[in-house]
N, C-alpha and C positions, 0 to 999 in steps of 0.2 A: 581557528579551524571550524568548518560546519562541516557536519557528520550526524550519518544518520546509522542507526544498528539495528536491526531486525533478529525478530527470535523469535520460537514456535511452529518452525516447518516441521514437516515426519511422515513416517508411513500409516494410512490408515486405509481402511476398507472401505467401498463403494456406500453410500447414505450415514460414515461417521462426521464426525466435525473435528476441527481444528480452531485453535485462535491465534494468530498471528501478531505481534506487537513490534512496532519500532518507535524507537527512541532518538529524538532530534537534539544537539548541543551546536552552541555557536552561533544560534542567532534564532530569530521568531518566525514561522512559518506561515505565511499565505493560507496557500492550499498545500494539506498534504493528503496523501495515497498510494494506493497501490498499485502496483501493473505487475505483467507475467509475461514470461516468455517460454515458450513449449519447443522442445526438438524440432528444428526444421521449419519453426512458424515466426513471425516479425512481434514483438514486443508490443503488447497491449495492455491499455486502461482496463483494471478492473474497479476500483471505485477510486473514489477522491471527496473530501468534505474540505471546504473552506471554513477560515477562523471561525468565520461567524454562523457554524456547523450547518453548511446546505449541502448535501450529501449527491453525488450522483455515482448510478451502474451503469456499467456494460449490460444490453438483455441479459445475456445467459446466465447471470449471476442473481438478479432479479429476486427477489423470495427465499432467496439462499442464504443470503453474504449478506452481513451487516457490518457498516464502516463507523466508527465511533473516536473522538477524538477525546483526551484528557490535555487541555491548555496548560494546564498550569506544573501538569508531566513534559508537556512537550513531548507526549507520546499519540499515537496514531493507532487504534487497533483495527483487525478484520476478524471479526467471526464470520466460521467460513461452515453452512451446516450442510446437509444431503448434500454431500461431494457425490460426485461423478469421475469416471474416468477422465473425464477430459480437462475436468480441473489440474491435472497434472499439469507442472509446469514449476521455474524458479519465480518465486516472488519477490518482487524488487518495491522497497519501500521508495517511494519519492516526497519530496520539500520542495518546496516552488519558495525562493526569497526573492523579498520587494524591497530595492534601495533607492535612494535618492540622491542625488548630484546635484547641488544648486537645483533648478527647475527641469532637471532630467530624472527620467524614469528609468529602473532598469531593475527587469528582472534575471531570475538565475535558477534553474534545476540542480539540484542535488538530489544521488541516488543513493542508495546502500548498496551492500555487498549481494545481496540475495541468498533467500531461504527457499531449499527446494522441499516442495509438496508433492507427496507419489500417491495418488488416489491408485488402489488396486487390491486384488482378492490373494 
């Protein structure tokens, strides 16, 4: 089984921080990261770092959010700082796995369960 668990969502006030952590078993991860989905909006990237830790954001998160990976945890963190309101939203940890078949390639997404973030006064 690959599985991934996430923990560290909560309610916090507009400019506090949070840090986010998910934990991968069952197999080795590519790329792993984050993405969010907000009431009424379509599921989006908010960062992702590959093994070999090259890190990319969404703008909005830019200066805010720092994505950080522990290999050898097979975990995945997101420090999250001067939240905003609009940082509201469930975050859904993702796993990208890379297998091989004879001389075929083939990857696969796996997501968590998602931890909701309520930025608010």
């Amino acid at each position: 089984q690959v599985q991934l668990v996430e923990s560290g969502g909560g309610l916090v006030q507009p400019g506090g921080s949070l840090r986010l952590s998910c934990t991968g078993s069952g197999s080795i991860f590519s790329t792993m990261g984050w993405y969010r989905q907000a009431p009424g909006h379509q599921r989006e990237v908010v960062a992702t770092m590959t093994d070999a830790g090259t890190p990319t954001y969404t703008y909005s998160v830019k200066g805010r959010f720092t994505i950080s990976r522990d290999n050898a945890k097979n975990t995945v963190y997101l420090q999250m700082n001067s939240l905003k309101p609009e940082d509201t939203a469930v975050y859904y940890c993702y796993g990208n796995v890379v297998n091989r078949k004879g001389w075929q390639v083939f990857a696969k997404d796996y997501w968590g369960e998602g931890t909701l973030v309520t930025v608010s006064s």
